[in-house]
C-alpha positions as CSV (number, residue, x, y, z in Angstrom):
1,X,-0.5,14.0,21.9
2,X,-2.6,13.9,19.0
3,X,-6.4,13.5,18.8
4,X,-6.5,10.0,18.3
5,X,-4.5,9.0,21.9
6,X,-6.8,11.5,23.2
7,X,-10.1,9.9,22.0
8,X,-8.7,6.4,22.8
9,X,-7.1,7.7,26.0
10,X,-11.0,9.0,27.3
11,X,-12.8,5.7,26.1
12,X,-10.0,4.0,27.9
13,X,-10.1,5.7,31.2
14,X,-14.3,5.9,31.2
15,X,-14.7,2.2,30.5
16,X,-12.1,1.2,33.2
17,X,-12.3,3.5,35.8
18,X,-16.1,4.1,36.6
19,X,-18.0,1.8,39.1
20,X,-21.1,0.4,37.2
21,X,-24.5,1.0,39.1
22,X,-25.5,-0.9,41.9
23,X,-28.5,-1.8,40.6
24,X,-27.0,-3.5,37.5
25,X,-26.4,-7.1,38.0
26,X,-22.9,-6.7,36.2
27,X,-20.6,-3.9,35.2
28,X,-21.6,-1.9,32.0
29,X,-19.5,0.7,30.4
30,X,-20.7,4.1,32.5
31,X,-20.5,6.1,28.8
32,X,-24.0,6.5,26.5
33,X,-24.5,5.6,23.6
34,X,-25.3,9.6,22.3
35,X,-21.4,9.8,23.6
36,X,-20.2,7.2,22.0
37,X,-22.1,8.4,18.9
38,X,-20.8,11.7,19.1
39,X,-16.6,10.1,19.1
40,X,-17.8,8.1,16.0
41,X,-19.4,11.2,13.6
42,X,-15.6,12.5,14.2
43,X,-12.8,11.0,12.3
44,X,-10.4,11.2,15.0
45,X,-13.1,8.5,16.6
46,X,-13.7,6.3,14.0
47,X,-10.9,3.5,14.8
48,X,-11.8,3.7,18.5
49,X,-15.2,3.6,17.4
50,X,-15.0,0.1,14.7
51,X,-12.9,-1.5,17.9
52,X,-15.5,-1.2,20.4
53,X,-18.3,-2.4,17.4
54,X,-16.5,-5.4,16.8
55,X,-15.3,-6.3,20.1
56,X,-19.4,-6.0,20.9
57,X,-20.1,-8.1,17.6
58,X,-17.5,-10.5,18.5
59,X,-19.0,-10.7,22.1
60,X,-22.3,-11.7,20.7
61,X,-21.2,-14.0,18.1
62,X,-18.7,-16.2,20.9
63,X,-21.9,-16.1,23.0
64,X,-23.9,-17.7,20.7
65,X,-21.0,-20.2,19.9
66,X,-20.4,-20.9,23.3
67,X,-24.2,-21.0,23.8
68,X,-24.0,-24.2,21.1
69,X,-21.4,-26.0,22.3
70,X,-22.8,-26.1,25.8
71,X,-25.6,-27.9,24.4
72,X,-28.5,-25.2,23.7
73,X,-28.3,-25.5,19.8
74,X,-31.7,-23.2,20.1
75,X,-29.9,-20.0,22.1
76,X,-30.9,-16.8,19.9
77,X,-28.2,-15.3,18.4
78,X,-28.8,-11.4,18.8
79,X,-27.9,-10.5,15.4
80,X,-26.0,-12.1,12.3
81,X,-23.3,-9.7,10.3
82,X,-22.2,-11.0,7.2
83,X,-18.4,-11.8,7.2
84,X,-17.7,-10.0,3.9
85,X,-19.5,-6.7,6.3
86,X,-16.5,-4.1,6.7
87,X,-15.6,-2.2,9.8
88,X,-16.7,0.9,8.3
89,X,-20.2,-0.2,7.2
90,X,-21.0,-1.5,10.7
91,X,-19.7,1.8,11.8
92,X,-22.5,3.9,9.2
93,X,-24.8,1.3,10.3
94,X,-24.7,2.2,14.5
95,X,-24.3,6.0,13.3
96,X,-27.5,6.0,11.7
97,X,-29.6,4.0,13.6
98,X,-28.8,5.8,16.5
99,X,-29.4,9.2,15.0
100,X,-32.7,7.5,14.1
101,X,-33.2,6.3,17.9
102,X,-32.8,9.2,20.1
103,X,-34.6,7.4,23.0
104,X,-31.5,5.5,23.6
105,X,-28.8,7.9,23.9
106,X,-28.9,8.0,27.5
107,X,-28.1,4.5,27.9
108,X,-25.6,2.3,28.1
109,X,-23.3,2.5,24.7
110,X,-23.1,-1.7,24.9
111,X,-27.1,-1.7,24.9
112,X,-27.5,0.8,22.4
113,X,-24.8,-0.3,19.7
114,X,-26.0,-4.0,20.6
115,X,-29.4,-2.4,19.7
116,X,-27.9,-1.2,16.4
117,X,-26.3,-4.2,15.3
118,X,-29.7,-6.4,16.2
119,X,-32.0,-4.1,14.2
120,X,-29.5,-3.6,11.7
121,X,-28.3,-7.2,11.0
122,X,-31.1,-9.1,11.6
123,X,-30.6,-12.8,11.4
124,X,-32.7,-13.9,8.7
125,X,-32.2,-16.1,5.3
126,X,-31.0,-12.7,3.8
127,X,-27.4,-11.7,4.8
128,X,-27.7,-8.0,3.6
129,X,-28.2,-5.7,6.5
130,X,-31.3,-3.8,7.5
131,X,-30.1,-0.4,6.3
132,X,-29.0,-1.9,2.9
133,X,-32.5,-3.3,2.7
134,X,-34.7,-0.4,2.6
């Protein structure tokens, strides 16, 4: 079995199998984001690591659709990539920021790469992301 299946097999079985915390009003991945940032720093990682990034941007940006067409044209959208952004660049994007925000390594990967993409892609006139910026 190579590295990849794996990888892919792990973040399979952890987002699937693990029973969410009864506090939480609805079932979050049990795997932190310093995990998660750990599989993506490895190249074995990195295509389980772009799926999960855009299933999460994809998430947010169907929210905000649906959102709209259920008649709230003011619902925030929680972060605006570029279309032309590549899977790789979103990828450096979430590495870095959460190298830069150790404070949130212990949470939940889907808040802390929804974190990543918010500070990193913020939606604003400009469409070049937050890291490009500086």
């Amino acid at each position: 079995m190579s590295r990849f299946s794996v990888v892919s097999s792990a973040l399979l079985l952890a987002s699937g199998l693990f029973a969410a915390d009864a506090a939480m009003a609805q079932r979050v991945s049990p795997m932190t984001a310093g995990n998660f940032g750990r599989i993506c720093t490895r190249p074995a990682g990195a295509s389980v690591c772009d799926a999960y990034i855009s299933g999460l941007a994809d998430a947010g940006t169907l929210s905000k659709i649906n959102d709209r067409n259920q008649g709230d044209p003011n619902a925030p959208a929680g972060f605006c990539i570029p279309a032309t952004e590549t899977s790789a660049a979103m990828r450096n994007n979430v590495i870095t920021w959460l190298k830069a925000h150790k404070d949130v390594l212990q949470k939940p990967v889907g808040e802390g790469v929804f974190m990543a993409l918010h500070d990193s892609y913020p939606c604003a006139a400009s469409s070049k992301p937050a890291e490009q910026k500086k």
